[in-house]
N, C-alpha and C positions, 0 to 999 in steps of 0.2 A: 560085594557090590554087584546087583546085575547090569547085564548087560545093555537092559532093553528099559527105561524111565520117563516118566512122564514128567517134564517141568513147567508149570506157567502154562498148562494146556496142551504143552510142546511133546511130542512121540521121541524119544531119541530110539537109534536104534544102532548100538555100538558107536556114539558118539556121533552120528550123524542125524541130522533132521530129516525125520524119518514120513513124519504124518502129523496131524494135528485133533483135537477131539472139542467134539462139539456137543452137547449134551449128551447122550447116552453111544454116538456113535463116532468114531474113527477112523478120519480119512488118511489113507496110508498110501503113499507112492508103489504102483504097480513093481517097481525095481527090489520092494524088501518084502513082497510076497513070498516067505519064507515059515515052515510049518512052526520054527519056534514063534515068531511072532503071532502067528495064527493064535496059538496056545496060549501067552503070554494075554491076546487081548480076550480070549474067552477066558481067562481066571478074573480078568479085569470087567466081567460082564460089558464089554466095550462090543456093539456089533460092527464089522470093517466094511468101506467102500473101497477101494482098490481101484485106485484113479492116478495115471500118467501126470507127470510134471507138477507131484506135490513138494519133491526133493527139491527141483530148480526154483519154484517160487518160493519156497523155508530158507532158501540158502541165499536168495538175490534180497531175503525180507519184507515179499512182496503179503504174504500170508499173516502174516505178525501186525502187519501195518492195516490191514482187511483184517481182522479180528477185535482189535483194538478200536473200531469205529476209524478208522483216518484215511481211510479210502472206501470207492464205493466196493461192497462186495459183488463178486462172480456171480453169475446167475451158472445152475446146472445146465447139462443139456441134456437132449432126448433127440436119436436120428431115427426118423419113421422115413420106412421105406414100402411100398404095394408086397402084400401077401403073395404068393409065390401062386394061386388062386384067386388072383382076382382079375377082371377085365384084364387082357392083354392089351387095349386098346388104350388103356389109361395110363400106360408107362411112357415115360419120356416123353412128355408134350408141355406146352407149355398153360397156366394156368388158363388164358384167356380161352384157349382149344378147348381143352378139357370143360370149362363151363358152359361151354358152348355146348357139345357135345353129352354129358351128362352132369351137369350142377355142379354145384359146389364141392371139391375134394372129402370124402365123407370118411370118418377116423375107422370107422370100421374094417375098410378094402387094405388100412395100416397096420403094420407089427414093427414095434420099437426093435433097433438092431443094434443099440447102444443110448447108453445110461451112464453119465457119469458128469466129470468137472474136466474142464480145460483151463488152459492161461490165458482166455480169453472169450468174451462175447461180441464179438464184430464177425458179422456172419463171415466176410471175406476171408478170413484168419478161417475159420471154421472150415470153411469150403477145402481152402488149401489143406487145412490140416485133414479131411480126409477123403482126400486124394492124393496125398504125395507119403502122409507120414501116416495111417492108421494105426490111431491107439490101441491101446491093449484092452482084448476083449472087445473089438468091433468085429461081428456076424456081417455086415452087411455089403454090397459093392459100391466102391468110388462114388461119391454125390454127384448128382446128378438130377436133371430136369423131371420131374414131378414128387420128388424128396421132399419131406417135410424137416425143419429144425425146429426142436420148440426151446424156447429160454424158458428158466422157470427157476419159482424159489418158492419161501410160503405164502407171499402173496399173491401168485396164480402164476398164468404161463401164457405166453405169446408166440404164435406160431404162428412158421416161416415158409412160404412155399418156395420150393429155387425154382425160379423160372428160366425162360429163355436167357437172359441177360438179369443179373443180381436175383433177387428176393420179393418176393411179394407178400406183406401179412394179411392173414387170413382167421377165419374161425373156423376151427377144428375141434370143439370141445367135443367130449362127451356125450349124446344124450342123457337129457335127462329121463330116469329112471319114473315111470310112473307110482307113487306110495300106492294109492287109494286102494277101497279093498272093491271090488265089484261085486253084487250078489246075483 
């Protein structure tokens, strides 16, 4: 019998809830980042996301019940934080400044510093959580005033500036890419 099975969707991993699988990919709690599992999920052509507090949500059955349709589900997240090169004059200020000053926050001057799922989308919970507890695999420093958060799922993504006091939404998409062909 191995050690490591999939049941009802479910990752065990030495009898504990380990992760969960969602069409072709496997979200595994940062804690059983472990190369047999590693291995285990590439024989399973499973590709892995490796995200904090998938064990305590599998285990409170907060996941189960969020997969199942009976809760709404989690939105990812994304922490943009100013490129290490851009304006120094653009970091830590608050939105209203910053548009003042030069426009609308522009995703370019941004490099994402984390990527992944939380136990929670309430920016406040968010904030706290990184500044007091950073996840695993967060590049970036403590949140703070000209950060961006974005919520996101497949139906698109809403993003968050921290301001002076709470959160301001904003548009931060992408440019769009010109197709046409010029001659």
């Amino acid at each position: 019998m191995s050690n490591i099975q999939i049941k009802k969707g479910f990752i065990y991993y030495y009898g504990n809830p380990a992760g969960y699988v969602k069409e072709q990919n496997a979200v595994v709690d940062t804690m059983f980042q472990r190369e047999e599992l590693k291995e285990w999920l590439a024989e399973k052509n499973l590709s892995a996301t490796w995200t904090d507090g998938v064990f305590e949500r599998l285990s409170r059955g907060e996941k189960l019940a969020e997969l199942n349709g009976e809760s709404k589900p989690l939105k990812r997240v994304r922490i943009w934080q100013l490129k290490a090169d851009s304006d120094f004059d653009l970091r830590f200020i608050s939105l209203e400044e910053s548009q003042k000053k030069f426009g609308e926050p522009r995703i370019e001057n941004y490099e994402t510093v984390y990527d992944g799922e939380l136990a929670t989308n309430d920016l406040e919970g968010i904030y706290t959580k990184f500044n007091i507890d950073h996840p695993h695999g967060y590049e970036g420093h403590s949140l703070s005033m000209s950060d961006v958060v974005e919520l996101y799922d497949d139906e698109g993504s809403v993003f968050h500036y921290v301001d002076r006091i709470g959160f301001k939404e904003i548009d931060f998409e992408q440019p769009k890419q010109d197709m046409s062909i010029k001659m």
